[in-house]
PQR file with spaces between the fields and no chain letter, atoms N, CA, C, O and H, PARSE charges and radii, in Angstrom:
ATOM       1  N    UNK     1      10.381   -4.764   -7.578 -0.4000 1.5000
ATOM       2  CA   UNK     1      10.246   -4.114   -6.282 -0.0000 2.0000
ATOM       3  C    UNK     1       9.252   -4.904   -5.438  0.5500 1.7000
ATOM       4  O    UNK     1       8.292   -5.462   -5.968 -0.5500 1.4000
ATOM       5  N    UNK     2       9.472   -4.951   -4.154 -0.4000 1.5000
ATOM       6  CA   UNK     2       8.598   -5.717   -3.396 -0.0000 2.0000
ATOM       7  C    UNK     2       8.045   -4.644   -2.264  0.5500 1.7000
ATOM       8  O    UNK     2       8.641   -3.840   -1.548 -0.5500 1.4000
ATOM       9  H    UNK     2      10.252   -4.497   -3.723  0.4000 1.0000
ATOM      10  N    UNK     3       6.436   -5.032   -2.437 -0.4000 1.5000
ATOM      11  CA   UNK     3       6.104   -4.396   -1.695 -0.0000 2.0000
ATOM      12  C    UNK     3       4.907   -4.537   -0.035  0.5500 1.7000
ATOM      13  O    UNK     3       3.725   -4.872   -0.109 -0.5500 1.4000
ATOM      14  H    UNK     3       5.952   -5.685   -3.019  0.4000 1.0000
ATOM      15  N    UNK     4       5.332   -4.332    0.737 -0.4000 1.5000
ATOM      16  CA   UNK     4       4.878   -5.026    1.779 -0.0000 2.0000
ATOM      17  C    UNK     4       4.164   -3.973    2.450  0.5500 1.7000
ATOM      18  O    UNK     4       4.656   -2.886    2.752 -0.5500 1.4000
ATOM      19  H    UNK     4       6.292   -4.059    0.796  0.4000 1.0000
ATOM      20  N    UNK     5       2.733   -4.422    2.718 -0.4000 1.5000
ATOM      21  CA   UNK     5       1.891   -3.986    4.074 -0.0000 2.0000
ATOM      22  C    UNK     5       1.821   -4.334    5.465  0.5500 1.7000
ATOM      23  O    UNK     5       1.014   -5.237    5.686 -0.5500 1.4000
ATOM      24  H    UNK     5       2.334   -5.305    2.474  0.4000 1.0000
ATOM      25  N    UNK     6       2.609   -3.752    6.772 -0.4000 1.5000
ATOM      26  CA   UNK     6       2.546   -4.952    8.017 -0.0000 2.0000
ATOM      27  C    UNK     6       1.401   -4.400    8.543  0.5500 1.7000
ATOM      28  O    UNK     6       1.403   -3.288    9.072 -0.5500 1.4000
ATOM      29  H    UNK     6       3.265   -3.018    6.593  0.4000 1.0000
ATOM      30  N    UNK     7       0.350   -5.143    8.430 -0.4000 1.5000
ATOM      31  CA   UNK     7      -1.018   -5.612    9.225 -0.0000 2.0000
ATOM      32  C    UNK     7      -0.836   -5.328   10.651  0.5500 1.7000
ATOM      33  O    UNK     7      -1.842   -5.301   11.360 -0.5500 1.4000
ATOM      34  H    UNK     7       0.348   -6.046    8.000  0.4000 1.0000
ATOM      35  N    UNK     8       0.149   -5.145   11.086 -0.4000 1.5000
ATOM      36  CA   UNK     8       0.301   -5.087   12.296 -0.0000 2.0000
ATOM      37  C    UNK     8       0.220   -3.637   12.686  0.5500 1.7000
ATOM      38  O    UNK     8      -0.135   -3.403   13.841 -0.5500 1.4000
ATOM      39  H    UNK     8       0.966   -5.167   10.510  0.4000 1.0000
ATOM      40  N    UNK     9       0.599   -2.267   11.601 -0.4000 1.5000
ATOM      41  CA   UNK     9       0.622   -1.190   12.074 -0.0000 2.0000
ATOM      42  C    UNK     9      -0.702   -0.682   10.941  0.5500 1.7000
ATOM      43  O    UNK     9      -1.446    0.177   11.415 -0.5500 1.4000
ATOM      44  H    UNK     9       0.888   -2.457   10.663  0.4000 1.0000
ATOM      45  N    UNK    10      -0.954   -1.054    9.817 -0.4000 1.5000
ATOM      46  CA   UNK    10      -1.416   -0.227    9.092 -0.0000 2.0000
ATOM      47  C    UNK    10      -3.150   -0.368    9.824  0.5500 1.7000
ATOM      48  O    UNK    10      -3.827   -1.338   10.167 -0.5500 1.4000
ATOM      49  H    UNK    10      -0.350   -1.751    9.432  0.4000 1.0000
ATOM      50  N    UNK    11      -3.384    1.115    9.826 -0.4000 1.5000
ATOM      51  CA   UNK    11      -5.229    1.291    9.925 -0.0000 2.0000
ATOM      52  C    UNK    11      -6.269    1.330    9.636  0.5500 1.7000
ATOM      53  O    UNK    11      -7.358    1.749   10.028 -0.5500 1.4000
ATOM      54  H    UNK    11      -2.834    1.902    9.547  0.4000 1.0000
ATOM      55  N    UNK    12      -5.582    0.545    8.439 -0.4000 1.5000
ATOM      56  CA   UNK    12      -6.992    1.005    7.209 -0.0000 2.0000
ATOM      57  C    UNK    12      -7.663    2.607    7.058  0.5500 1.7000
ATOM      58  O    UNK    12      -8.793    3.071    7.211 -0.5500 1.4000
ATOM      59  H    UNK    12      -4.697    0.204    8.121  0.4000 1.0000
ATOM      60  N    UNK    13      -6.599    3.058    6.752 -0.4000 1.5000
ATOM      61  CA   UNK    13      -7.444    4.570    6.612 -0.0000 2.0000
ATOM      62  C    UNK    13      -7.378    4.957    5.343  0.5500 1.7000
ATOM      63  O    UNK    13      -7.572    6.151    5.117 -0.5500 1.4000
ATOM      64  H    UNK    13      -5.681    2.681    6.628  0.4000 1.0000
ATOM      65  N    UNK    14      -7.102    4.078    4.267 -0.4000 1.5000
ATOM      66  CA   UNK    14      -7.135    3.820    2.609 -0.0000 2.0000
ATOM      67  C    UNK    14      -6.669    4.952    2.008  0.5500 1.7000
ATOM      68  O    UNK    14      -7.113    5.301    0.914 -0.5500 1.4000
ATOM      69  H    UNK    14      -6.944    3.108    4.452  0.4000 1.0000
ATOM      70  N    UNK    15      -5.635    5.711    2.720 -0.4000 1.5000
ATOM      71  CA   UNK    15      -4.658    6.161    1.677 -0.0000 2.0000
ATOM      72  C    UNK    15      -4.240    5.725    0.523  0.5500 1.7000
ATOM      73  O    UNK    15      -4.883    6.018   -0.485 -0.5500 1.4000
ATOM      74  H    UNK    15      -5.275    5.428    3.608  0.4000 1.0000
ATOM      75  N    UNK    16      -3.142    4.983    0.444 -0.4000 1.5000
ATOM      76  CA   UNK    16      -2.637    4.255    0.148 -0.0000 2.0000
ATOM      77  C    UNK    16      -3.397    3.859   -1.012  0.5500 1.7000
ATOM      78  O    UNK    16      -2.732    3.899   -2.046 -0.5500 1.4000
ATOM      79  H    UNK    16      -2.620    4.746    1.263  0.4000 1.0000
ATOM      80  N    UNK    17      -4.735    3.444   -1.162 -0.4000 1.5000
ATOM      81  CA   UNK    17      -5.608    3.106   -2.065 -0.0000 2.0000
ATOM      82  C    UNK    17      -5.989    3.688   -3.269  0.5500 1.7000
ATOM      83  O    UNK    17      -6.360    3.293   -4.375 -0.5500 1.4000
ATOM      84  H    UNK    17      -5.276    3.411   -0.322  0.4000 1.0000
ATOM      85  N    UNK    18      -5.709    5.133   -2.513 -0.4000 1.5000
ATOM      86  CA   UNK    18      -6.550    6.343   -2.787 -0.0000 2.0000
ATOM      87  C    UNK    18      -5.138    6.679   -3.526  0.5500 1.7000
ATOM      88  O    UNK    18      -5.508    7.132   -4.610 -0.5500 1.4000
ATOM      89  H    UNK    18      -5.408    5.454   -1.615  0.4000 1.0000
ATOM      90  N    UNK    19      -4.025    6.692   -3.514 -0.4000 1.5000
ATOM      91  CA   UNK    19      -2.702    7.638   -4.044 -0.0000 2.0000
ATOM      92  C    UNK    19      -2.399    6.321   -4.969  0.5500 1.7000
ATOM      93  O    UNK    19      -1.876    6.619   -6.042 -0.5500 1.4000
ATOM      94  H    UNK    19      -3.725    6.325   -2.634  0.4000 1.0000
ATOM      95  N    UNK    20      -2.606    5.047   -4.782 -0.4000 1.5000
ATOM      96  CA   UNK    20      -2.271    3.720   -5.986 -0.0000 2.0000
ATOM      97  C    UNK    20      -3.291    2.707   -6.022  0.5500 1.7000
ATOM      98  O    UNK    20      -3.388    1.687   -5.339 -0.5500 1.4000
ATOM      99  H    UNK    20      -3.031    4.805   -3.910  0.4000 1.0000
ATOM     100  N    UNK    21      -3.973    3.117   -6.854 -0.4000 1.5000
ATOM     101  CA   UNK    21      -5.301    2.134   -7.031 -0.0000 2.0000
ATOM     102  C    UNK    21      -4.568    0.815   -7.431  0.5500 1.7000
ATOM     103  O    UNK    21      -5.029   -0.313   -7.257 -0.5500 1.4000
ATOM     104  H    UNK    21      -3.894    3.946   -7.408  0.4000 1.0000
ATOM     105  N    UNK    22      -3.591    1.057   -7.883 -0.4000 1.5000
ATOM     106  CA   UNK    22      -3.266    0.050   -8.940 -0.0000 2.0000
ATOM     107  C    UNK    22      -2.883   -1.539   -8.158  0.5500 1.7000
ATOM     108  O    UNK    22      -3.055   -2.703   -8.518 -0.5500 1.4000
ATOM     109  H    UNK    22      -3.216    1.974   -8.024  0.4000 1.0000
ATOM     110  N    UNK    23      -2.292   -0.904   -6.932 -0.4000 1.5000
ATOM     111  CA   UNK    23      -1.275   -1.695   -6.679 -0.0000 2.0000
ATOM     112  C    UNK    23      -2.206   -1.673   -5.058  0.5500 1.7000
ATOM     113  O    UNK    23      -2.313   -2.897   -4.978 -0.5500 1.4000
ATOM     114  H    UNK    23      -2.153    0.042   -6.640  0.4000 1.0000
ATOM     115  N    UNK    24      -2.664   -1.339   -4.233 -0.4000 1.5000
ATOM     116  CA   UNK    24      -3.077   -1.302   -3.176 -0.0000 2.0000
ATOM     117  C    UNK    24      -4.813   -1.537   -2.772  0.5500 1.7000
ATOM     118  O    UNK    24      -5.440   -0.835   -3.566 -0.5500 1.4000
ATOM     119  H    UNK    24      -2.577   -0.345   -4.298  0.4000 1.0000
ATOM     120  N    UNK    25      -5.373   -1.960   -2.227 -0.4000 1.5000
ATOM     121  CA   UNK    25      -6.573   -2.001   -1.743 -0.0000 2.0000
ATOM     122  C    UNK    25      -6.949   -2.393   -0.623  0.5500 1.7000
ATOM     123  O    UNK    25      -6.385   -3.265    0.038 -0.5500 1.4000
ATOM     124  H    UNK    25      -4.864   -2.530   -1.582  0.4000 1.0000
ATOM     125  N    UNK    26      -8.149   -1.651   -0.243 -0.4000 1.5000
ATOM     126  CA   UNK    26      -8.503   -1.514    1.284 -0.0000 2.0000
ATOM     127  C    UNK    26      -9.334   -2.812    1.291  0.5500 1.7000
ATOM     128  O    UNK    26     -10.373   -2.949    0.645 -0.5500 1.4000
ATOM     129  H    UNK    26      -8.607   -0.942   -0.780  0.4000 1.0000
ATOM     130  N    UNK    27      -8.685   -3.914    2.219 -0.4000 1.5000
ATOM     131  CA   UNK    27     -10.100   -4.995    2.455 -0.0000 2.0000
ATOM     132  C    UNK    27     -10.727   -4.663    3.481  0.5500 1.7000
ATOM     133  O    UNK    27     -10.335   -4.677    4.648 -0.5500 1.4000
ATOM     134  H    UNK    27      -7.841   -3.803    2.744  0.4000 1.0000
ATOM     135  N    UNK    28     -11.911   -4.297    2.980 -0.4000 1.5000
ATOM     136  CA   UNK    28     -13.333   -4.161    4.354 -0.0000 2.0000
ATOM     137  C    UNK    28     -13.629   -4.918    5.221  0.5500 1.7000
ATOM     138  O    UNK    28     -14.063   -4.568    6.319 -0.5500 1.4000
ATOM     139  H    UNK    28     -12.229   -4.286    2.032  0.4000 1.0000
ATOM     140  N    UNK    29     -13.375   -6.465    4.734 -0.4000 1.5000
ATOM     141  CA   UNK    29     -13.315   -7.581    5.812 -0.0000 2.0000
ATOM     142  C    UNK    29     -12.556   -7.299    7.185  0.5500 1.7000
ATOM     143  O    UNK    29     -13.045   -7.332    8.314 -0.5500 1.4000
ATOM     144  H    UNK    29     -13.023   -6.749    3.842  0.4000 1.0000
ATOM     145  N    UNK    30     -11.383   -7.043    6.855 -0.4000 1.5000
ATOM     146  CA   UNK    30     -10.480   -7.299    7.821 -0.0000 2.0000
ATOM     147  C    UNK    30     -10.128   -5.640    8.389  0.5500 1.7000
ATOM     148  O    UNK    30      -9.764   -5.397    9.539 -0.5500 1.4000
ATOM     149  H    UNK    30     -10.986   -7.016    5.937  0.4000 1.0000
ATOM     150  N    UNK    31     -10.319   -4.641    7.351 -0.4000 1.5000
ATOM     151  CA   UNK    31     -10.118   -3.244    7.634 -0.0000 2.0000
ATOM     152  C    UNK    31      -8.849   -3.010    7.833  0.5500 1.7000
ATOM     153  O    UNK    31      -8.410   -2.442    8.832 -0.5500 1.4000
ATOM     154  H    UNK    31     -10.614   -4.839    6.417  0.4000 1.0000
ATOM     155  N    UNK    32      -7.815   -3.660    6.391 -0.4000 1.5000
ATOM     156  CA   UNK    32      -6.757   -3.273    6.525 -0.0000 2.0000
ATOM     157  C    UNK    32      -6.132   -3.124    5.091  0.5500 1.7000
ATOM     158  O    UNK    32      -6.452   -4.157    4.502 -0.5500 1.4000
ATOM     159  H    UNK    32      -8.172   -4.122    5.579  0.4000 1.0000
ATOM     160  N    UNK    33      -5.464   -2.405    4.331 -0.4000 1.5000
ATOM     161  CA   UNK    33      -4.497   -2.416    3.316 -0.0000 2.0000
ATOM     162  C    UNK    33      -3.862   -3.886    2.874  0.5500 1.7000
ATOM     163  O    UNK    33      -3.200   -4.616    3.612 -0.5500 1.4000
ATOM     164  H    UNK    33      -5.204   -1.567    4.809  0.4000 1.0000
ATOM     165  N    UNK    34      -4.167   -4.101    1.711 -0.4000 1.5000
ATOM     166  CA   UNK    34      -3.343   -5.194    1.032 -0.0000 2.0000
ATOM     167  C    UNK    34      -2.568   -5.102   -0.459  0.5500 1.7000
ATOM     168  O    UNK    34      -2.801   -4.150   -1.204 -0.5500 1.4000
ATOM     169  H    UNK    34      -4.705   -3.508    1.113  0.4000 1.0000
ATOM     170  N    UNK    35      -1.909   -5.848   -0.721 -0.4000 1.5000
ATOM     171  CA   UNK    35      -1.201   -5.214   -1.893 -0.0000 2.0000
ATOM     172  C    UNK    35      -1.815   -6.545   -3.263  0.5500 1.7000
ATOM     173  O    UNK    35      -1.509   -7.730   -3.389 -0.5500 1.4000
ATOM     174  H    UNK    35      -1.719   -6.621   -0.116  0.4000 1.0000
ATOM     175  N    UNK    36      -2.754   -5.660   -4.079 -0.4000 1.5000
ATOM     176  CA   UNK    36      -3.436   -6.799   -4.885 -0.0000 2.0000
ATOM     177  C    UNK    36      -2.392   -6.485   -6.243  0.5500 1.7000
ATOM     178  O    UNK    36      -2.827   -6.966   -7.289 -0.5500 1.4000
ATOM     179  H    UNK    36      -3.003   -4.697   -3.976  0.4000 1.0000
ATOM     180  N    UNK    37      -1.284   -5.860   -6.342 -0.4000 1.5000
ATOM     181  CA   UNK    37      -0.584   -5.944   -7.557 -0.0000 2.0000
ATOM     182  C    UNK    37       1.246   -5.587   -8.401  0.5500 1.7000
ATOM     183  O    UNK    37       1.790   -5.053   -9.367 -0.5500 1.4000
ATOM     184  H    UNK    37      -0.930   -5.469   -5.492  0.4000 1.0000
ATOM     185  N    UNK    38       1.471   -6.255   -7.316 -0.4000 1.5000
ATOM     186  CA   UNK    38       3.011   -5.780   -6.725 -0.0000 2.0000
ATOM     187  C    UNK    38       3.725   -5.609   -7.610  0.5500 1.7000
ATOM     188  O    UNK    38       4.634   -4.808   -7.390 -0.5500 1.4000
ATOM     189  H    UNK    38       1.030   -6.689   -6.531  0.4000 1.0000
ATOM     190  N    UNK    39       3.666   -6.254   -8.997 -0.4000 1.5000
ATOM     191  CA   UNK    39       4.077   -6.060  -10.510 -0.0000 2.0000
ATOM     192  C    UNK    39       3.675   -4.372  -10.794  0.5500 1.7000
ATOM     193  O    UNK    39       4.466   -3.851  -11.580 -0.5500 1.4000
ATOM     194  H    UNK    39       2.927   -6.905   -9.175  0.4000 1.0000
ATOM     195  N    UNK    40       2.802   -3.633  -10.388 -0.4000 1.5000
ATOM     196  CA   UNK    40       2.055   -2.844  -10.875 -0.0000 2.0000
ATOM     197  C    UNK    40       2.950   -1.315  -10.549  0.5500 1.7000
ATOM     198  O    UNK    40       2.814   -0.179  -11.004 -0.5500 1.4000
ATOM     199  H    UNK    40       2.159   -4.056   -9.750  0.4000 1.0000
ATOM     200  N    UNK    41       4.062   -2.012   -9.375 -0.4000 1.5000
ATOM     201  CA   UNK    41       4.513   -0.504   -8.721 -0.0000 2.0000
ATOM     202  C    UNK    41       5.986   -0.337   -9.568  0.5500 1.7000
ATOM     203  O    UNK    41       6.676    0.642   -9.280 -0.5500 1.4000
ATOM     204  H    UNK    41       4.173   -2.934   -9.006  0.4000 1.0000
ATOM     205  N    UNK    42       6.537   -1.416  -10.752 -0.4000 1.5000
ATOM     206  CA   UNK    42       7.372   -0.699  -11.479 -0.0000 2.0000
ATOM     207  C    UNK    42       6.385    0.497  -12.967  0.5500 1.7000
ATOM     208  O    UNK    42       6.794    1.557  -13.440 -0.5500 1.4000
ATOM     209  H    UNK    42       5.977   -2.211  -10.986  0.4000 1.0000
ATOM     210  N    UNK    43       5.463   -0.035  -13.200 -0.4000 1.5000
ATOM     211  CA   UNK    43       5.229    0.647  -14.031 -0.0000 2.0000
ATOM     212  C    UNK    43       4.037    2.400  -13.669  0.5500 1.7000
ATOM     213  O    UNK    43       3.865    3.451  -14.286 -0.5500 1.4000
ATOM     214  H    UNK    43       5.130   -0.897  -12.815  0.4000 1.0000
ATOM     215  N    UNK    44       3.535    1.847  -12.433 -0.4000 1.5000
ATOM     216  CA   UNK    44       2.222    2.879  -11.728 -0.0000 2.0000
ATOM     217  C    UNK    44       3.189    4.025  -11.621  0.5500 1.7000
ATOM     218  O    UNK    44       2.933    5.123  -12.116 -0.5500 1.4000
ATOM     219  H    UNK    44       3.674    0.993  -11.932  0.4000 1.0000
ATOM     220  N    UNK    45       4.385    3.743  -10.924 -0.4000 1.5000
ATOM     221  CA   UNK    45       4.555    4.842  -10.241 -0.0000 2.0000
ATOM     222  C    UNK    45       4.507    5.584   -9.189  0.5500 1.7000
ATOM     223  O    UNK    45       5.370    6.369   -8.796 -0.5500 1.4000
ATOM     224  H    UNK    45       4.593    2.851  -10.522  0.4000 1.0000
ATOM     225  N    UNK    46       3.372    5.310   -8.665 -0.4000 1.5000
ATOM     226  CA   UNK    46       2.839    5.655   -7.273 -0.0000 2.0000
ATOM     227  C    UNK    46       3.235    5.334   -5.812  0.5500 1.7000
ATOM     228  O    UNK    46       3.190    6.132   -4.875 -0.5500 1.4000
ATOM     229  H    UNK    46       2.671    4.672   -8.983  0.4000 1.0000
ATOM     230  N    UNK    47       3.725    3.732   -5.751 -0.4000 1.5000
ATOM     231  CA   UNK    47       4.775    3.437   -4.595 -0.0000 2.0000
ATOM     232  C    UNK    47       5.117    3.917   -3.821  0.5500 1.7000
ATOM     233  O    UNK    47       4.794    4.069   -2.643 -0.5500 1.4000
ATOM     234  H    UNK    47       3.761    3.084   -6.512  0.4000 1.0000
ATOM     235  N    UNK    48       6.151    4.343   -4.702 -0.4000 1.5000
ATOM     236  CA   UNK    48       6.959    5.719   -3.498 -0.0000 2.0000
ATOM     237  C    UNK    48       6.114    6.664   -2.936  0.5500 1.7000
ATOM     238  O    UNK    48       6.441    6.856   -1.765 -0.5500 1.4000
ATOM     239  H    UNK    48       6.413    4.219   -5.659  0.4000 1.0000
ATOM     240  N    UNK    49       4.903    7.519   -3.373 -0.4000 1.5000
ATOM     241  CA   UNK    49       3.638    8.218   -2.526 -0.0000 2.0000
ATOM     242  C    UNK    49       2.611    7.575   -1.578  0.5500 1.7000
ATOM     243  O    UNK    49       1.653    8.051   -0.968 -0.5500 1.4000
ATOM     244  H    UNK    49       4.637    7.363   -4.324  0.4000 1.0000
ATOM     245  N    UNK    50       2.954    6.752   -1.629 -0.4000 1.5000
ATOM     246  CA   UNK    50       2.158    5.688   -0.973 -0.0000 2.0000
ATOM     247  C    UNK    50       2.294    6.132    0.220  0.5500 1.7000
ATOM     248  O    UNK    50       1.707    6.859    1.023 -0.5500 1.4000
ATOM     249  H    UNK    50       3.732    6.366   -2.124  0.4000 1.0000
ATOM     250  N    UNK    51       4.101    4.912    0.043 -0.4000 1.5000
ATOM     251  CA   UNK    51       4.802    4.832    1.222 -0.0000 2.0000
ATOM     252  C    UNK    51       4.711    6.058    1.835  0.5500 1.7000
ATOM     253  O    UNK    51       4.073    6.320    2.855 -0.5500 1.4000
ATOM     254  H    UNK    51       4.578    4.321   -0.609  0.4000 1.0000
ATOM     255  N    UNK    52       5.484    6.910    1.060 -0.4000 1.5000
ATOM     256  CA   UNK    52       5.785    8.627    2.098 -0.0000 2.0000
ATOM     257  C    UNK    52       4.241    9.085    2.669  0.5500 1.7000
ATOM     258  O    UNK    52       4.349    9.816    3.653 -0.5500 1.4000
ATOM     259  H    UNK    52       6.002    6.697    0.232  0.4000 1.0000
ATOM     260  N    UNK    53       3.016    8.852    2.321 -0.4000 1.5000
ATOM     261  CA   UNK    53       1.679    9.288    2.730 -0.0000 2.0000
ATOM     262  C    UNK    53       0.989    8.721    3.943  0.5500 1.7000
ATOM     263  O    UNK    53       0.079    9.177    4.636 -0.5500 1.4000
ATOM     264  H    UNK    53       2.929    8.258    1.521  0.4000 1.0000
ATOM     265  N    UNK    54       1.762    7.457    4.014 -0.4000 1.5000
ATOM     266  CA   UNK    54       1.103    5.913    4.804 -0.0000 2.0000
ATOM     267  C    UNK    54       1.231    6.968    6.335  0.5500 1.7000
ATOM     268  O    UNK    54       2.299    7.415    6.752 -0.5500 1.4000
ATOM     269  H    UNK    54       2.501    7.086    3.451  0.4000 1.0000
ATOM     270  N    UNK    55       0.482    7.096    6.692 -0.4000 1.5000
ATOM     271  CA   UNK    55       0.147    8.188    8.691 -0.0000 2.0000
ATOM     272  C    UNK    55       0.990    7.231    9.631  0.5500 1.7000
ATOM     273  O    UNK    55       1.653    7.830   10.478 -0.5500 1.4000
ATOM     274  H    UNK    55      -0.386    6.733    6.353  0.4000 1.0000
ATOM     275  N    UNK    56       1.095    5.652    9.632 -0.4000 1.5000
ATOM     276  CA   UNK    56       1.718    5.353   10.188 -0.0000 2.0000
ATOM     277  C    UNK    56       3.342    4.302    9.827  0.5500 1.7000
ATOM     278  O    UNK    56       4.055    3.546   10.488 -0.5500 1.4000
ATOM     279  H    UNK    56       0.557    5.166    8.944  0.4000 1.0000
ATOM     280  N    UNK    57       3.325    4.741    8.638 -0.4000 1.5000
ATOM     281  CA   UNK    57       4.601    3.881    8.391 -0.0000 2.0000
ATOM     282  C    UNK    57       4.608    2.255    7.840  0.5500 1.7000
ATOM     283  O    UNK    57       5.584    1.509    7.754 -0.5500 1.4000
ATOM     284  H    UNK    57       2.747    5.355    8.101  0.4000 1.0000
ATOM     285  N    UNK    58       3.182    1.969    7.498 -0.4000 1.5000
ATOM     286  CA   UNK    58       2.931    0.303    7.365 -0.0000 2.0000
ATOM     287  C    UNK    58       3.585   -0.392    6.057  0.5500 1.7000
ATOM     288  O    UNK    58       3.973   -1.559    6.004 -0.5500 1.4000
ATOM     289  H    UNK    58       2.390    2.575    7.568  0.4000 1.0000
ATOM     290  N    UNK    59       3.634    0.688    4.875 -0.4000 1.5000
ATOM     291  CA   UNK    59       4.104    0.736    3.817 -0.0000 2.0000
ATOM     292  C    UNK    59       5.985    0.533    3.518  0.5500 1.7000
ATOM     293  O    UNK    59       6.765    1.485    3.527 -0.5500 1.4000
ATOM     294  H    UNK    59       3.319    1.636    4.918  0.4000 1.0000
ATOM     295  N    UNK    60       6.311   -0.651    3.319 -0.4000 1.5000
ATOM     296  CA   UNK    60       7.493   -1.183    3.240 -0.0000 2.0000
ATOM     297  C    UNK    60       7.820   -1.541    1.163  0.5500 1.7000
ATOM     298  O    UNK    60       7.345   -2.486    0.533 -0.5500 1.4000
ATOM     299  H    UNK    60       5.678   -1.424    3.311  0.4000 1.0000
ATOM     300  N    UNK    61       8.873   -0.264    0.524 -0.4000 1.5000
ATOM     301  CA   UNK    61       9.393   -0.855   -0.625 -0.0000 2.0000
ATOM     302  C    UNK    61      10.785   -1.386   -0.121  0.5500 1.7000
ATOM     303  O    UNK    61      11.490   -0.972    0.799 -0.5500 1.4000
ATOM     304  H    UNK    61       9.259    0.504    1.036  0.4000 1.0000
ATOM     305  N    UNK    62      10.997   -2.591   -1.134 -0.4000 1.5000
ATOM     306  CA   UNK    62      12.086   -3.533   -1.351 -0.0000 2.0000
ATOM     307  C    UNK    62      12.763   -3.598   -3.026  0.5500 1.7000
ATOM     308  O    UNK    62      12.243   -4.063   -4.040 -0.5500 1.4000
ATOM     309  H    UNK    62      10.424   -2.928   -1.881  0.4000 1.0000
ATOM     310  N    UNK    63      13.907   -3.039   -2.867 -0.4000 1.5000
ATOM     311  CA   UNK    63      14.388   -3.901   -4.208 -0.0000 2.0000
ATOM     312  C    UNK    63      15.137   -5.146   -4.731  0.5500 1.7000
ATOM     313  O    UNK    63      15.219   -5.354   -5.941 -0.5500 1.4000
ATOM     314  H    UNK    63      14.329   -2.661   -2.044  0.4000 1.0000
C-alpha cells in the first residue's frame, strides 16, 4: 500500500500521528505530517483511520 501526505493541504495538526505512530510523524521543522514507515500500514492497521480522521483530506492510500 502506498501511502502519501500532500504537504500542500495537510496542517500539521498531528492526528494522524496520534491514530498511527507507526507509520506517520509530525515534523516540527517544517510543521507538517510525513510518512516515516509505509511498510508499516500493511501490518499497523491504522491507515485507513488515519486517512478517514485527516480534518483536511491530506492523507492519500494507494494499492
Amino acid at each position: 500500500m502506498k501511502v502519501i501526505v500532500d504537504q500542500d493541504l495537510c496542517i500539521g495538526c498531528g492526528a494522524c500521528e496520534e491514530i498511527c505512530p507507526a507509520v506517520f510523524h509530525l515534523n516540527e521543522v517544517i510543521g507538517k505530517s510525513e510518512v516515516i514507515d509505509e511498510e508499516a500500514c500493511e501490518y499497523a492497521g491504522c491507515c485507513e483511520a488515519a486517512e478517514e480522521n485527516c480534518p483536511v483530506e491530506a492523507i492519500t492510500l494507494e494499492e
